[in-house]
C-alpha positions as CSV (number, residue, x, y, z in Angstrom):
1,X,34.6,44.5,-5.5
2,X,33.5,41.1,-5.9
3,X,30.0,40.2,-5.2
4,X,29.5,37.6,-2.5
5,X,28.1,33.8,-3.9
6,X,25.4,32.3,-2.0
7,X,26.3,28.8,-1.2
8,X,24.1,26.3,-2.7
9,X,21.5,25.3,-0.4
10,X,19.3,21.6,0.5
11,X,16.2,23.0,-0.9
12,X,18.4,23.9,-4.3
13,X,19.6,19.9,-4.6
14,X,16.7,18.6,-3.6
15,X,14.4,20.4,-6.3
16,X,16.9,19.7,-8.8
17,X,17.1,15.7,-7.6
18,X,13.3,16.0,-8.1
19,X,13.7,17.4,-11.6
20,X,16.0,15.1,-13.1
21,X,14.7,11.6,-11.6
22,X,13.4,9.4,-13.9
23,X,12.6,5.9,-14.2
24,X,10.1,5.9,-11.0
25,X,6.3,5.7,-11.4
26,X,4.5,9.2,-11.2
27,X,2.7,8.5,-8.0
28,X,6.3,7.6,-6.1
29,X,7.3,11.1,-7.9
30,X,4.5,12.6,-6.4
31,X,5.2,11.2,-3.0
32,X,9.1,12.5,-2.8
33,X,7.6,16.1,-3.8
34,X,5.2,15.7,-1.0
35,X,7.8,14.7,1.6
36,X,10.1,17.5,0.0
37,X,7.5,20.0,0.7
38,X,6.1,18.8,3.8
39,X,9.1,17.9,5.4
40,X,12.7,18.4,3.7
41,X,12.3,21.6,2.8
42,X,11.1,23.5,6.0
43,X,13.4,21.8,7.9
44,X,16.9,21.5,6.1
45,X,16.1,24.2,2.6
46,X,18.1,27.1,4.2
47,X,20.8,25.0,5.6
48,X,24.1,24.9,3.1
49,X,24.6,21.7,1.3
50,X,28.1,21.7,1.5
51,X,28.4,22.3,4.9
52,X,25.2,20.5,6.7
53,X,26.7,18.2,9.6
54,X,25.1,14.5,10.3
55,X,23.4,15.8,13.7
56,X,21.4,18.3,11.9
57,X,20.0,15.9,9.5
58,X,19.0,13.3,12.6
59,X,17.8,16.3,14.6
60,X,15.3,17.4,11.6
61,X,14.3,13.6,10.7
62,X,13.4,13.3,14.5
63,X,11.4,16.3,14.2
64,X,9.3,15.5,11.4
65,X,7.5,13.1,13.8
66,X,6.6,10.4,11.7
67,X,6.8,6.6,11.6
68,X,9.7,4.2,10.7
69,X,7.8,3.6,7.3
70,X,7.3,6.8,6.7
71,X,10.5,8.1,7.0
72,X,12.0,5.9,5.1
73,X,10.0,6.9,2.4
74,X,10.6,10.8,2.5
75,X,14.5,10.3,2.7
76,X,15.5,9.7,-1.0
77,X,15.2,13.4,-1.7
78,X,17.3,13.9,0.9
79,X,19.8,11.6,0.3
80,X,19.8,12.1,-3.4
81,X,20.4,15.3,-2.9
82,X,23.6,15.2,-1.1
83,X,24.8,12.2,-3.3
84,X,24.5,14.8,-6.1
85,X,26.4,17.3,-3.7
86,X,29.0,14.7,-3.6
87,X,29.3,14.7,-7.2
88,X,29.7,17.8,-7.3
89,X,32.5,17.6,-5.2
90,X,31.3,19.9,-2.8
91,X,31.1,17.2,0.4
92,X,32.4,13.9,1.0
93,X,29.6,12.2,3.1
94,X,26.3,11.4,2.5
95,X,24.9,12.4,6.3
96,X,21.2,10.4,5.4
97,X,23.1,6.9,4.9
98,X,22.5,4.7,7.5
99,X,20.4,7.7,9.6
100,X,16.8,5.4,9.7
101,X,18.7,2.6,11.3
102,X,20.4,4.6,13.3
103,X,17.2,6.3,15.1
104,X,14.9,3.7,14.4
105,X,17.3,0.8,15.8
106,X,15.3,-2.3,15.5
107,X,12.3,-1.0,14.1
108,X,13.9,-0.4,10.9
109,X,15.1,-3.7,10.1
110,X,12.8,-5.1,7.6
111,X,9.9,-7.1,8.5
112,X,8.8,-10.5,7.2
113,X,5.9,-10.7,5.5
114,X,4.6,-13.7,8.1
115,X,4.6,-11.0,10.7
116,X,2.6,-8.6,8.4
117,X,0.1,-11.0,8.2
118,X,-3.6,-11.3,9.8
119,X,-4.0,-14.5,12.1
120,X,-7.1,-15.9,11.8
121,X,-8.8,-15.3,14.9
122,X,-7.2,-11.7,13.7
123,X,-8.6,-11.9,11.0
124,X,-12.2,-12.6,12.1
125,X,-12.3,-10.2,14.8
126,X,-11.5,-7.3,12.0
127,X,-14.2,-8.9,9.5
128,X,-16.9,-8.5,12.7
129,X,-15.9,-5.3,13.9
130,X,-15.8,-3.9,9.9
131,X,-19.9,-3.7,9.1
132,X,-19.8,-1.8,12.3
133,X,-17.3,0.6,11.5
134,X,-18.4,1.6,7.7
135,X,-21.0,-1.4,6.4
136,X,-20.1,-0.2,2.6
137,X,-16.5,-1.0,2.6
138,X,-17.0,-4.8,3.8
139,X,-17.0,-6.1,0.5
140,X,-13.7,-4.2,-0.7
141,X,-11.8,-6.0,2.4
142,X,-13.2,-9.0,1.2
143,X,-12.0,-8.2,-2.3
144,X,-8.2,-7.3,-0.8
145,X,-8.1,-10.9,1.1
146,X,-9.6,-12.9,-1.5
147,X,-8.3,-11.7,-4.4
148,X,-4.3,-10.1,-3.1
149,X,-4.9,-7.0,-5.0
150,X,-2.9,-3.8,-4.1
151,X,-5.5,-1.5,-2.2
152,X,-5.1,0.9,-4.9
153,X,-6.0,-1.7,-7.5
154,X,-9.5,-2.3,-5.5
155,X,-10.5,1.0,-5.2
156,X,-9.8,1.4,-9.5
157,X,-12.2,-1.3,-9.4
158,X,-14.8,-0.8,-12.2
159,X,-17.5,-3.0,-13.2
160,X,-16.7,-3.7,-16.6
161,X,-13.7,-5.0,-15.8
162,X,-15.4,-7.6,-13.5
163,X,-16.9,-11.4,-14.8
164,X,-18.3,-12.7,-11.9
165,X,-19.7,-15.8,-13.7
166,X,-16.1,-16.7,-14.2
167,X,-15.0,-15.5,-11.1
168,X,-12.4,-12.9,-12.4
169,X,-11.5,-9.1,-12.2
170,X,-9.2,-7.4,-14.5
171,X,-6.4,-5.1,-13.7
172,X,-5.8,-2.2,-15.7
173,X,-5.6,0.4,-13.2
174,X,-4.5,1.7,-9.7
175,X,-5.9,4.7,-8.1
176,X,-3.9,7.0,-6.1
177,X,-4.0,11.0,-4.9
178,X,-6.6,11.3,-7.0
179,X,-5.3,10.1,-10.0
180,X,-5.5,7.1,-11.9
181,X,-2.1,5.4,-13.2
182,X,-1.1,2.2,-14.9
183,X,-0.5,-0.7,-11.7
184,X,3.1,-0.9,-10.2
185,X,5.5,-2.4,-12.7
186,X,2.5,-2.0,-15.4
187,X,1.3,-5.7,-13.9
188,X,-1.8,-5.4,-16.0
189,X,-3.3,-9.0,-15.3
190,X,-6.3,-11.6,-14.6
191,X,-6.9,-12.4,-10.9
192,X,-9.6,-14.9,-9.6
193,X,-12.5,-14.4,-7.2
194,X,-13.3,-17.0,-4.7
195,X,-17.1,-18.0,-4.6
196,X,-17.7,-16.2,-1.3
197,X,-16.4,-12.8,-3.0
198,X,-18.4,-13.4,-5.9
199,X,-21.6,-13.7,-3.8
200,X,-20.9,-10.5,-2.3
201,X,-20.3,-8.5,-5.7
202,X,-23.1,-9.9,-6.9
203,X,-25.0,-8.7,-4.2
204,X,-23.3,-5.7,-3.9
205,X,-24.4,-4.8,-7.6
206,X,-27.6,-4.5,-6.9
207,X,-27.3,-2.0,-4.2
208,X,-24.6,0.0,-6.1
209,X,-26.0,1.3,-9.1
210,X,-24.9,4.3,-11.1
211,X,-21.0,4.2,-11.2
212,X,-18.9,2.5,-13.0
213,X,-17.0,2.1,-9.7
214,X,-17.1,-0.8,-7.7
215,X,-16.7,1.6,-4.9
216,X,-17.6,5.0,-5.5
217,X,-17.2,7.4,-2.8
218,X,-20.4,8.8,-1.3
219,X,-18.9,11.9,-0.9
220,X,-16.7,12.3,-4.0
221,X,-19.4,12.6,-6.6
222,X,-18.4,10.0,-9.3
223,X,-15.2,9.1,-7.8
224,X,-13.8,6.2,-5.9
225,X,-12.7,6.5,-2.0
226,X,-9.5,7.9,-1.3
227,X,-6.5,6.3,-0.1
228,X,-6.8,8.1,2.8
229,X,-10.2,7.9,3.7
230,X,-9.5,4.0,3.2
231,X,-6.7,4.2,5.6
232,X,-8.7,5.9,8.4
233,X,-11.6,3.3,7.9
234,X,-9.2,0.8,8.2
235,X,-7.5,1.9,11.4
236,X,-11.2,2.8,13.2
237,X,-11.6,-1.3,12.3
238,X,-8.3,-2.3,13.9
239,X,-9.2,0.1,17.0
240,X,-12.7,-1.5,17.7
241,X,-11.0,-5.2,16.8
242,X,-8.3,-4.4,19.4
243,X,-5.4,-5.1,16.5
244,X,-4.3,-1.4,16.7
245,X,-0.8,-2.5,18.6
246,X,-0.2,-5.2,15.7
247,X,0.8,-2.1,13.1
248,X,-1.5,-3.7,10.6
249,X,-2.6,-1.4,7.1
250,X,-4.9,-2.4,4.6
251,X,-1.8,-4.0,2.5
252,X,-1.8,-6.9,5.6
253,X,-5.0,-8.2,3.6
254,X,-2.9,-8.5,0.3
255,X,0.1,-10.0,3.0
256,X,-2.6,-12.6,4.2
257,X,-3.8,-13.2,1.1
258,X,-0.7,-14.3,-0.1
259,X,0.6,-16.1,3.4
260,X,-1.9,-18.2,4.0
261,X,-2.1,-19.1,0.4
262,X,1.5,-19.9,1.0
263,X,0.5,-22.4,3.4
264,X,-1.8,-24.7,1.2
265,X,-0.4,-27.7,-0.6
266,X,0.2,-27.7,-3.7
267,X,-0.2,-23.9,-5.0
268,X,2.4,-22.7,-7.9
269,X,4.6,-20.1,-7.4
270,X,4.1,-18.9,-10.6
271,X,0.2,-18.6,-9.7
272,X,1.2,-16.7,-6.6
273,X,3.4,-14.0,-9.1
274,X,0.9,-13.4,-11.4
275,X,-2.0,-13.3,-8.7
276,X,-0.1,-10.8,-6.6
277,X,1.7,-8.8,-10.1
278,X,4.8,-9.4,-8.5
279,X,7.6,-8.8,-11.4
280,X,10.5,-10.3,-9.5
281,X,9.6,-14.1,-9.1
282,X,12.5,-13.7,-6.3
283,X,9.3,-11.1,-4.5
284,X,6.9,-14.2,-4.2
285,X,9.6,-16.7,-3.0
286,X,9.4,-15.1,0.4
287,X,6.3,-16.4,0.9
288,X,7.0,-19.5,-0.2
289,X,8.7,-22.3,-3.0
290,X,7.7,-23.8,-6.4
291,X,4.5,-23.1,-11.5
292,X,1.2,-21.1,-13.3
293,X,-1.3,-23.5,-12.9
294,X,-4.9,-21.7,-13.5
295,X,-7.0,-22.5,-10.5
296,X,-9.8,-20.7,-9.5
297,X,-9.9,-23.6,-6.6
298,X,-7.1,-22.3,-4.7
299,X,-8.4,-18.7,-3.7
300,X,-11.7,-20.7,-2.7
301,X,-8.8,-22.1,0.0
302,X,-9.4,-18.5,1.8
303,X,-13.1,-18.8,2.1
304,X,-12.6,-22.4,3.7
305,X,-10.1,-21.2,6.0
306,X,-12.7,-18.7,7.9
307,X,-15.1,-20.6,10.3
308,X,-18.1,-17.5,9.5
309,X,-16.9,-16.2,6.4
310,X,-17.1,-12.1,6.1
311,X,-20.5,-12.6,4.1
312,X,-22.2,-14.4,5.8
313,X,-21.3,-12.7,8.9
314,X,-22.6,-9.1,7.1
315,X,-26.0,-11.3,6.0
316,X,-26.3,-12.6,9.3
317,X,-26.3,-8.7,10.9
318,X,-28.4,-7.4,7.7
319,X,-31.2,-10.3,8.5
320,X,-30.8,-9.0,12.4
321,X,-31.4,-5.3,12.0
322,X,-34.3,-5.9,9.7
């Protein structure tokens, strides 16, 4: 008597999918494992690979819960999973293809960076509400708008890579889950400081003292904030600004940065691409038309663009409470 074959299930594709993908930065890695644990696997693992129709796939996506974004990033597992299936010649259809638009309708469609922008009355209103919300983080919002620095990037941060009497930062390093990595597409690079960032490092230096982290954690002994702690902080901000319905994260800041410097006269693309680590000039050309001039003049644009810049504003409320 034969013995009976199990079909091959989801979970089976999708931990092979994980095991063989290559070319993708280890943090991305990290994050399909994380949506295949979370998500793909306690919802669709059991389920046949072969045999797993379209309306179960939409009826698990819905039930993760989660938001357009996030969805779209958890469904490459999935859908590398049943393109391998495919290969394999045990389906014909890829059910994930087209699912996000399909539930998400216009919400999926990609947004312009314009609209993921701060305005500047936006803008100010987070800047005020943020000293309120968690004083210590001020300056690293500053140094997201100012400089156009992935959030990751600030928080691997580290003084020695900082010369504030040229007004530049060097980055080597991104920190994520924990972990430090090389920066997306390995964009090692120079960016500039305006002078009102500068001031607050330099002021900021002598009240942190001890790390090597321009912003260590306070509760993470000689680490820098998480991601996620960032994230909440950010959101609390946007909550007592009255922004929360704009869908605004703390990569807007690197958006503005890069938007509004779109909107001075004059400023290279090429300066744009290297400021922002953007390997693809075709990336920066969304924002705008145009090459590397070295200009430390044309961040200072930023700081003339806000009536009360952020320092001054945290100064002014520091002078007030003493």
């Amino acid at each position: 008597m034969l013995a009976s074959i199990t079909p091959p299930d989801v979970e089976r594709y999708v931990t092979r999918w994980l095991t063989r993908k290559r070319g993708v930065h280890p943090h991305t890695l990290a994050a399909y494992q994380n949506a295949a644990d979370r998500w793909i696997i306690p919802t669709l693992g059991p389920e046949p690979i072969a045999t797993v129709k379209r309306a179960a796939v939409r009826a698990a996506v819905e039930s993760w819960d989660l938001e357009p974004g996030s969805v779209r990033a958890a469904l490459p597992p999935l859908a590398g999973a049943f393109d391998d299936a495919i290969e394999d010649e045990l389906r014909l259809d890829n059910p994930c293809r087209g699912l996000h638009q399909r539930i998400f309708g216009q919400l999926a469609r990609w947004t312009p960076p314009i609209d993921r922008a701060f305005r500047e009355p936006e803008l100010t209103r987070f800047f005020r509400a943020a000293p309120d919300v968690c004083p210590d983080l001020v300056d690293y919002w500053l140094l997201l708008h100012r400089s156009g620095i992935r959030p990751g990037e600030g928080l691997a941060a580290r003084w020695d890579l900082v010369d504030l009497e040229l007004g530049k930062l060097r980055i080597l390093q991104t920190y994520s889950q924990g972990d430090l990595g090389p920066p997306k597409w390995g964009s090692a690079r120079w960016v500039d400081l305006s002078v009102d960032l500068v001031r607050a490092l330099e002021e900021r230096a002598t009240r942190v003292r001890g790390s090597p982290w321009l912003f260590p954690s306070p509760r993470l002994r000689g680490r820098p904030y998480s991601y996620t702690c960032i994230r909440q902080q950010f959101h609390a901000i946007c909550d007592a600004a009255d922004l929360s319905d704009r869908g605004f994260t703390p990569h807007s800041l690197r958006h503005t940065f890069c938007t509004w410097l779109s909107e001075e006269d004059g400023i290279p693309i090429r300066y744009l691409q290297d400021a922002m680590g953007h390997r693809e000039l075709s990336t920066t050309e969304v924002y705008m038309r145009g090459a590397r001039v070295p200009n430390r003049g044309y961040v200072n644009a930023l700081d003339r663009r806000m009536r009360r810049p952020p320092l001054a504003m945290v100064v002014h409320r520091r002078a007030a409470r003493s």
